[in-house]
N, C-alpha and C positions, 0 to 999 in steps of 0.2 A: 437547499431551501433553508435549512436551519440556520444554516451561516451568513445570510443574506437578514434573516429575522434579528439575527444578534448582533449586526455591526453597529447599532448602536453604540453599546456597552463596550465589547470586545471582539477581536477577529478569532475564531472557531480554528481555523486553518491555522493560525500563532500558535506553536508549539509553546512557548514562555504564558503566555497570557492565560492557554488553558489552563496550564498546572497552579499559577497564581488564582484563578476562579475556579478551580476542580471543585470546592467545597461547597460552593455555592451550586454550581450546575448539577452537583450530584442529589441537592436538596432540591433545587426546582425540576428535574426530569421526573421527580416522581409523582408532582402535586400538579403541575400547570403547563411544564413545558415540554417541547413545544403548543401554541395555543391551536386550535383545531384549527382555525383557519392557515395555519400553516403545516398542515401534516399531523398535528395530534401529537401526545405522548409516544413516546418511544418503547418498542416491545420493550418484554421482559428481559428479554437477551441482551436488548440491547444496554439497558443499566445495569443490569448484574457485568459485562463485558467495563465497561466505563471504570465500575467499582474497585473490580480486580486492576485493570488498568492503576489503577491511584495506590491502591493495597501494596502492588508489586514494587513501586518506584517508579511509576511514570515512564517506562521504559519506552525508549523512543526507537526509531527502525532506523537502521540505517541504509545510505544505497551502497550497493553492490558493487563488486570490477565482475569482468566476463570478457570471455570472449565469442562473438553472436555468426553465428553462421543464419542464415534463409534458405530453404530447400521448396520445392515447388514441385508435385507431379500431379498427375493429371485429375488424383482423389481429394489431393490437399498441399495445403500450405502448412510449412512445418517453421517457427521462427524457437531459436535453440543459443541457451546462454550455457558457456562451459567454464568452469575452474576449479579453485579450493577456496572451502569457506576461510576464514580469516583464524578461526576458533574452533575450537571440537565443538559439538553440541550445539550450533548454529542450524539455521532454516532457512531458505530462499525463496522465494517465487518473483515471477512476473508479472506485474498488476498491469491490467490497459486503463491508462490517466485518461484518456480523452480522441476521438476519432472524427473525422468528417469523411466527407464523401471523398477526399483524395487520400487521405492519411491516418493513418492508426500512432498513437502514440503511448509506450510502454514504460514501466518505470521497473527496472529493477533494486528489492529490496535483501535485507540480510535481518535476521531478527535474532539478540542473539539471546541464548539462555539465560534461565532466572539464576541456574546455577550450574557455573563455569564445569563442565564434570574434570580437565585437561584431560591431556593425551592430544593424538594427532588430528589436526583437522580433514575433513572431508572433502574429495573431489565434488562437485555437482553436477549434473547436468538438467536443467531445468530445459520445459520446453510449452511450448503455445501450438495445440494449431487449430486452423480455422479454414473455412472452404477455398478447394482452388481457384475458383471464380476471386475471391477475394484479391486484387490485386493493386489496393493504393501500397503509396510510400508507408514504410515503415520507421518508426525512430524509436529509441531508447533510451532512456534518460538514466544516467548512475553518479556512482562518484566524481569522475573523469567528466561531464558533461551531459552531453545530448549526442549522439552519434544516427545518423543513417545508414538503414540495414540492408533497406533495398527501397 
């Protein structure tokens, strides 16, 4: 919703565009924006999140490599990304981008620290699950593309 209010001006989704407008957004989320008719201001959390965001450097996520297995029994659906982080002190997870009624689709992310600690980086094993009845297509979105998992 927000990003649809603001393509006027600029695209919300534009990684470039928001950091050139951060200063401005960070001044209007507190006073007016978003306007109620579109959802209202934004929690607390969510400007103090924004603030730090800009504070840090703007740090952007990266996607991931992995390798994804899908396992299926009769309690659950288990969808399972495996590797090493790139960096020591790295974080990963699996966001779900977007789903319909045939397909789920996942993005894998890599975040990496504010500060680098070295040393050796971490194997991962990140994992998703969700009921076994659940049974569209699955995708993955990373570095490497979009891949289907099942």
């Amino acid at each position: 919703m927000d990003r649809e209010h603001m393509r006027f001006a600029f695209d919300l989704w534009d990684y470039d565009q928001i950091v050139q407008h951060a200063d401005d957004v960070a001044a209007r989320i507190v006073v007016d924006m978003p306007p109620a008719d579109f959802g209202g201001p934004w929690p607390d959390e969510w400007v103090q999140l924004f603030r730090r965001w800009m504070t840090t450097g703007f740090k952007r996520l990266e996607p991931g490599t992995a390798q994804y297995t899908w396992n299926q029994t009769t309690t659950a659906t288990t969808l399972r990304a495996t590797g090493t982080y790139p960096a020591a002190g790295y974080n990963g997870w699996l966001q779900l981008e977007s789903e319909t009624d045939t397909e789920k689709t996942y993005a894998l992310y890599f975040e990496a620290p504010d500060n680098h600690p070295g040393g050796t980086p971490e194997d991962f094993n990140i994992r998703e699950r969700y009921s076994a009845a659940d049974n569209r297509s699955i995708f993955i979105r990373d570095n490497a593309g979009t891949h289907q998992i099942h």
